[in-house]
C-alpha positions in Angstrom: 0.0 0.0 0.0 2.5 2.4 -1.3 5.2 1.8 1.7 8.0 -0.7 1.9 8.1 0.0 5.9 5.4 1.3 7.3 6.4 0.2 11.2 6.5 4.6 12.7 5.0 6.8 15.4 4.0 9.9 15.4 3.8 11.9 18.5 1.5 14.7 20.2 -1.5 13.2 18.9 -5.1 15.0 20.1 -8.1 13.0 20.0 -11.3 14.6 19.8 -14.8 12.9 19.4 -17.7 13.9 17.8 -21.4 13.0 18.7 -24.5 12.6 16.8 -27.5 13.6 19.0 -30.1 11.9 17.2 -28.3 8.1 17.6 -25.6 9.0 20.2 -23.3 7.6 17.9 -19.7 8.3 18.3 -16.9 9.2 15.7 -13.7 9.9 17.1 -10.8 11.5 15.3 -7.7 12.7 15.6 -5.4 15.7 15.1 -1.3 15.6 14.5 1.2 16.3 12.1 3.6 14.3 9.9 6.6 15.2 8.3 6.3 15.3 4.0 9.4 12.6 4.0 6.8 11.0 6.2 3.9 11.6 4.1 5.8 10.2 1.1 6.4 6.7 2.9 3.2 6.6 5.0 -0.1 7.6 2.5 -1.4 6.6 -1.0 -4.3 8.0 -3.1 -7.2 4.9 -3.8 -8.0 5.8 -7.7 -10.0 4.3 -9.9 -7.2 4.1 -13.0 -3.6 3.2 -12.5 -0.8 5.6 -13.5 2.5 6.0 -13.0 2.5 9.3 -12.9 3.2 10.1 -9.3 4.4 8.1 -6.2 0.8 9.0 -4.4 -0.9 6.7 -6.0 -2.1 3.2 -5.7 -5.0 1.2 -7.5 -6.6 -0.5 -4.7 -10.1 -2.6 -4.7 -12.9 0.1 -4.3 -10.5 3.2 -5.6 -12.8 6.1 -6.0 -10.4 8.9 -6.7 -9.2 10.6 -9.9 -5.3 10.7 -11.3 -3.5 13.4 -9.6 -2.8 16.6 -11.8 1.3 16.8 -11.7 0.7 20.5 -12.3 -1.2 21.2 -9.5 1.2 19.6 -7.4 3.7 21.9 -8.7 1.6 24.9 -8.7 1.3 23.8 -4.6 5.1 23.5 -4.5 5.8 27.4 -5.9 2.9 28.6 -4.0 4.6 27.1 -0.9 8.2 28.4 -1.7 6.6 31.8 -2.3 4.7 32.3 0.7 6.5 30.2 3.4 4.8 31.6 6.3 1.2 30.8 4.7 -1.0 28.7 7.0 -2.5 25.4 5.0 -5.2 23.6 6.0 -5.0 20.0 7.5 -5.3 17.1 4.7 -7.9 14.4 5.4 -6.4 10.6 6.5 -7.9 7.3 6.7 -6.3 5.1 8.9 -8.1 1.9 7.6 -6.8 0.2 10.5 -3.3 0.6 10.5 -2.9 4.0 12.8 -3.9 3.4 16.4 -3.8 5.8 19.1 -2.4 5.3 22.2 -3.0 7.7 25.2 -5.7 9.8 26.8 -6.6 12.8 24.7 -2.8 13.6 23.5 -0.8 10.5 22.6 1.1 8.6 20.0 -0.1 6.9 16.6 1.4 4.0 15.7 1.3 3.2 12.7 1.7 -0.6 10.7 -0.4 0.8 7.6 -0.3 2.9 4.9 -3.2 5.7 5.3 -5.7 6.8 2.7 -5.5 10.1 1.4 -9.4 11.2 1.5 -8.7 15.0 0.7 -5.6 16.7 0.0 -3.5 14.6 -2.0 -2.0 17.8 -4.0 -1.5 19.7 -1.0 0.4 16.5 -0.2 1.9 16.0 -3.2 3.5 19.8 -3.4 4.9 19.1 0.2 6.8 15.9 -0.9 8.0 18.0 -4.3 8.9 20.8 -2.3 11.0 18.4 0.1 12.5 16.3 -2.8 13.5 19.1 -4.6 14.9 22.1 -1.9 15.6 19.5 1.0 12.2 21.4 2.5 11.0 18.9 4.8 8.1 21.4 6.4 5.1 19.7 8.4 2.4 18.2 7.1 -1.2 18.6 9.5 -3.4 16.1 8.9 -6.9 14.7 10.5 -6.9 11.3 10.8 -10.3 9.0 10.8 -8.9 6.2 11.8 -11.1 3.2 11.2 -13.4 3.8 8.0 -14.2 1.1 5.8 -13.7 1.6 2.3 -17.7 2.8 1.2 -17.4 4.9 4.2 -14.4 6.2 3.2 -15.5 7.2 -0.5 -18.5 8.3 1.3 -16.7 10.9 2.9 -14.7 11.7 -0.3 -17.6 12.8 -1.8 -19.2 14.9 0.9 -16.0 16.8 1.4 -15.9 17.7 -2.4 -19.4 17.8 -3.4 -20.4 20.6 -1.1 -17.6 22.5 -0.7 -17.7 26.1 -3.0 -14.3 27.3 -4.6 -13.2 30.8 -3.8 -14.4 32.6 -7.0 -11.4 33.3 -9.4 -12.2 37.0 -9.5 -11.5 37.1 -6.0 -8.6 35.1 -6.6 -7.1 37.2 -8.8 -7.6 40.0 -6.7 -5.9 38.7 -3.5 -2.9 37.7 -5.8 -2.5 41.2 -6.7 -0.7 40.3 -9.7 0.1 43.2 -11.8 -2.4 42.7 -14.5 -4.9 42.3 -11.6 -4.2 45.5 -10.2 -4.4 47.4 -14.0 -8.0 46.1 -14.0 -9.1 47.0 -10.7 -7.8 50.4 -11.5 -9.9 50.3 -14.7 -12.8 49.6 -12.1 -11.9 52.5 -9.9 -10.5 55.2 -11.8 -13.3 58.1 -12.5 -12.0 58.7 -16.3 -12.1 54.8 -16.5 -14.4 54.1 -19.1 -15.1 50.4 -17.2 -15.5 52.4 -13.9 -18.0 50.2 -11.4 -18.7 47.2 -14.2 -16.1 45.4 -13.2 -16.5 42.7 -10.4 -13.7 40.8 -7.9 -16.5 38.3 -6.8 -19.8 37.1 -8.5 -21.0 39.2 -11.2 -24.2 41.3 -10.6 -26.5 42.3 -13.7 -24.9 45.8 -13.8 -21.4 44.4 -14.6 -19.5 43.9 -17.2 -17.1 41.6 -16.5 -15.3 39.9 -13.6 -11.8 40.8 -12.8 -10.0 37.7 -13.3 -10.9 37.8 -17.0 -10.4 42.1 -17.4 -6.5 40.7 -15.8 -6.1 38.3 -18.5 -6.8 40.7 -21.3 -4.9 43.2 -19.9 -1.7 40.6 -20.3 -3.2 40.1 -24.2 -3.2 43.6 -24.4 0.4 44.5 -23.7 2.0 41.3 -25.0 4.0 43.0 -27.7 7.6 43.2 -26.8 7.5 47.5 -27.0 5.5 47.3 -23.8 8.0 45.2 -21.4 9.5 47.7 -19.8 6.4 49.9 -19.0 4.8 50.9 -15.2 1.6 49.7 -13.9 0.7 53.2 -13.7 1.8 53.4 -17.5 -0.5 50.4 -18.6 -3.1 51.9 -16.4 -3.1 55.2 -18.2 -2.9 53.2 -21.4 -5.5 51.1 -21.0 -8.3 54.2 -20.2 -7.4 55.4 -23.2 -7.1 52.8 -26.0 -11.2 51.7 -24.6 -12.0 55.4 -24.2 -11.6 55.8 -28.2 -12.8 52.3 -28.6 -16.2 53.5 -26.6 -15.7 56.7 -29.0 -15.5 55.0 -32.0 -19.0 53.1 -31.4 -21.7 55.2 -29.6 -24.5 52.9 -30.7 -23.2 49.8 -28.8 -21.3 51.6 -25.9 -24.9 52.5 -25.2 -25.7 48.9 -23.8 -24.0 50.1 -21.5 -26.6 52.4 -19.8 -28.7 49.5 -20.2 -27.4 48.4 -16.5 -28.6 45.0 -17.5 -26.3 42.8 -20.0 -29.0 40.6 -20.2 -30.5 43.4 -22.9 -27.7 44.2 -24.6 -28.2 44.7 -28.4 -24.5 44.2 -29.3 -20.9 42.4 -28.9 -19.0 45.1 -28.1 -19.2 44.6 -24.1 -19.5 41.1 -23.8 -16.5 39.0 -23.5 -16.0 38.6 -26.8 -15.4 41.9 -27.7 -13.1 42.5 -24.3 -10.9 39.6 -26.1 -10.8 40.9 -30.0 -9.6 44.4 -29.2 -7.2 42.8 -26.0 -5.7 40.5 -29.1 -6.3 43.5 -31.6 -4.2 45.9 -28.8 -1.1 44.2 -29.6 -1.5 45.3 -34.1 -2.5 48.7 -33.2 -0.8 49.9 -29.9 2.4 47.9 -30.4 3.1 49.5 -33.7 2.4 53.1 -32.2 4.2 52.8 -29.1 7.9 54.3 -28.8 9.3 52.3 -26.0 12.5 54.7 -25.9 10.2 58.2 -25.1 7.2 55.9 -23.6 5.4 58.3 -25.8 2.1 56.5 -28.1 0.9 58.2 -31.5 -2.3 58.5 -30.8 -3.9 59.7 -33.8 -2.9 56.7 -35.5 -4.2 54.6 -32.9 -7.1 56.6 -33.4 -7.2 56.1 -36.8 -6.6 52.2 -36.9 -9.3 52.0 -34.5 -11.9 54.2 -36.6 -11.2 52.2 -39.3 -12.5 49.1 -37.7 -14.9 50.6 -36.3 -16.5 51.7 -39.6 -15.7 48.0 -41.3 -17.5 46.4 -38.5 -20.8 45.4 -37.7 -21.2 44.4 -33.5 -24.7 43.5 -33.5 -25.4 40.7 -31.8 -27.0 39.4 -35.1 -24.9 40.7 -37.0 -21.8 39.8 -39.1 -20.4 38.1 -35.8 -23.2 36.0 -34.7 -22.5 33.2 -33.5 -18.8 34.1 -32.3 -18.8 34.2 -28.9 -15.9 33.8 -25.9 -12.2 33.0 -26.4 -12.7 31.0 -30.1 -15.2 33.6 -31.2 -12.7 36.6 -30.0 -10.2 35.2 -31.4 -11.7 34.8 -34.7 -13.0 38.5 -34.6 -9.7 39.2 -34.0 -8.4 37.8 -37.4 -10.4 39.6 -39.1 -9.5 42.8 -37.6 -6.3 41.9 -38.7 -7.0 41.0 -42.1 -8.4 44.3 -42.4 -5.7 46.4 -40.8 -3.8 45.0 -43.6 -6.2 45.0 -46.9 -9.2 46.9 -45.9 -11.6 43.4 -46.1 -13.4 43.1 -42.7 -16.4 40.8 -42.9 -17.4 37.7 -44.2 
């Protein structure tokens, strides 16, 4: 069961109990912490598929648990070198037996058994990286139940991840502060923001526009072209308000959905998604070309111009000559043809 020596102890071990008042059925459970050389020896993942792909794993009878991702384990590992003092919540054990407590309410596990991993295994997985890889051997808390039998077991599996709710990733993106992040938030708050108050860090409300985490990632399409790399935050900012304040110029009819304050009515493409992607992909054709990285100075009336010009070669309705292109693929399409036409004069089609 994934261990070639399982025979350990682990000290300062708390036992707690839980009570249902209905049956007066006891569970008890314990609390203690392992170390991820510990981990690496002492646990295994039940699936339902064999793979080889990480040491976690172990096709047992009665596996009820998908293949680790290998990237989330490593997106675990950075996030742990990159925030050390970070506080991460116990992983879920079960003991099937082979972890038995000794002592009153603190004591000593002894352990003759590998344990289930019920919830956590990436958390797990990105300690055991982070220890193979820096000689970072940090503690692992975990809540062991010890004695489950295997329904049980996947029972609890699926309560755990079947009602538990995600952080939303606007949110997310917010609390990362990452630098795109803070360019859109700051297209939420500044006054001459043409976005000002439609953009959201947790669940969109009618009014919005669009949620933060996906303004972030647009602002990164937006400034991809190699003239930007050196720019300020304050720079892109600055850049940003204006590049959508002559976009916003360029088409009164459909920046009017915006006074709508309900997307649910909107007429055209312009403020859905869709168009937030083409002109983020379209940024890099028109701003790039303009932009003197040496000054940090931006022609703007030939920004202007190129952005006219699409304007009058386009047609945003929603039933119009994009119709049907919707999200990243439909963006991206859109966007092609605004290139085609920045080069020939041929939008549509």
């Amino acid at each position: 069961m994934g261990c070639e020596n399982c025979v350990a102890h682990i000290d300062h071990v708390v036992r707690r109990r839980l009570v249902d008042p209905a049956s007066g059925t006891q569970r008890e459970y314990f609390f203690g912490t392992l170390s991820a050389a510990a981990a690496r020896e002492l646990t295994f993942v039940p699936v339902l598929d064999e793979s080889s792909r990480t040491y976690l794993e172990e096709l047992t009878e009665g596996g009820y648990q998908r293949v680790a991702s290998t990237t989330r384990m490593n997106l675990f590992t950075r996030f742990l070198r990159e925030h050390p003092l970070s506080v991460v919540p116990p992983v879920v054990l079960s003991g099937r037996g082979g972890w038995r407590f000794e002592g009153d309410e603190i004591g000593v596990l002894h352990i003759t058994d590998a344990a289930a991993i019920i919830d956590g295994q990436h958390r797990v997985g990105g300690f055991v990286h982070l220890w193979e890889q820096d000689d970072d051997d940090r503690p692992i808390d975990f809540v062991l139940i010890p004695s489950l039998d295997v329904e049980d077991e996947a029972e609890e599996f699926l309560t755990i991840n079947n009602t538990q709710k995600g952080v939303a990733k606007a949110l997310t993106a917010y609390l990362e502060s990452t630098d795109e992040a803070v360019v859109a938030w700051e297209l939420n708050r500044r006054d001459d923001s043409p976005f000002v108050g439609r953009i959201s860090r947790q669940k969109l409300t009618h009014d919005q526009l669009f949620a933060l985490n996906s303004v972030a990632k647009n602002v990164a399409r937006t400034f991809s072209h190699g003239a930007f790399a050196l720019i300020s935050i304050d720079e892109k900012v600055d850049l940003m308000i204006r590049y959508w304040t002559l976009i916003a110029d360029a088409h009164p009819d459909a920046w009017e959905d915006i006074e709508t304050g309900d997307r649910s009515r909107f007429v055209y493409k312009l403020l859905e998604l869709t168009g937030l992607i083409a002109w983020s992909y379209a940024a890099s054709d028109i701003l790039g070309p303009a932009f003197d990285p040496d000054t940090s100075t931006m022609d703007w009336g030939t920004v202007e111009q190129s952005i006219r010009r699409l304007a009058a070669r386009s047609d945003w309705r929603k039933n119009g000559e994009f119709e049907g292109r919707t999200g990243e693929v439909g963006g991206k399409l859109i966007h092609r043809l605004m290139q085609h036409e920045l080069q020939a004069g041929t939008l549509g089609g």
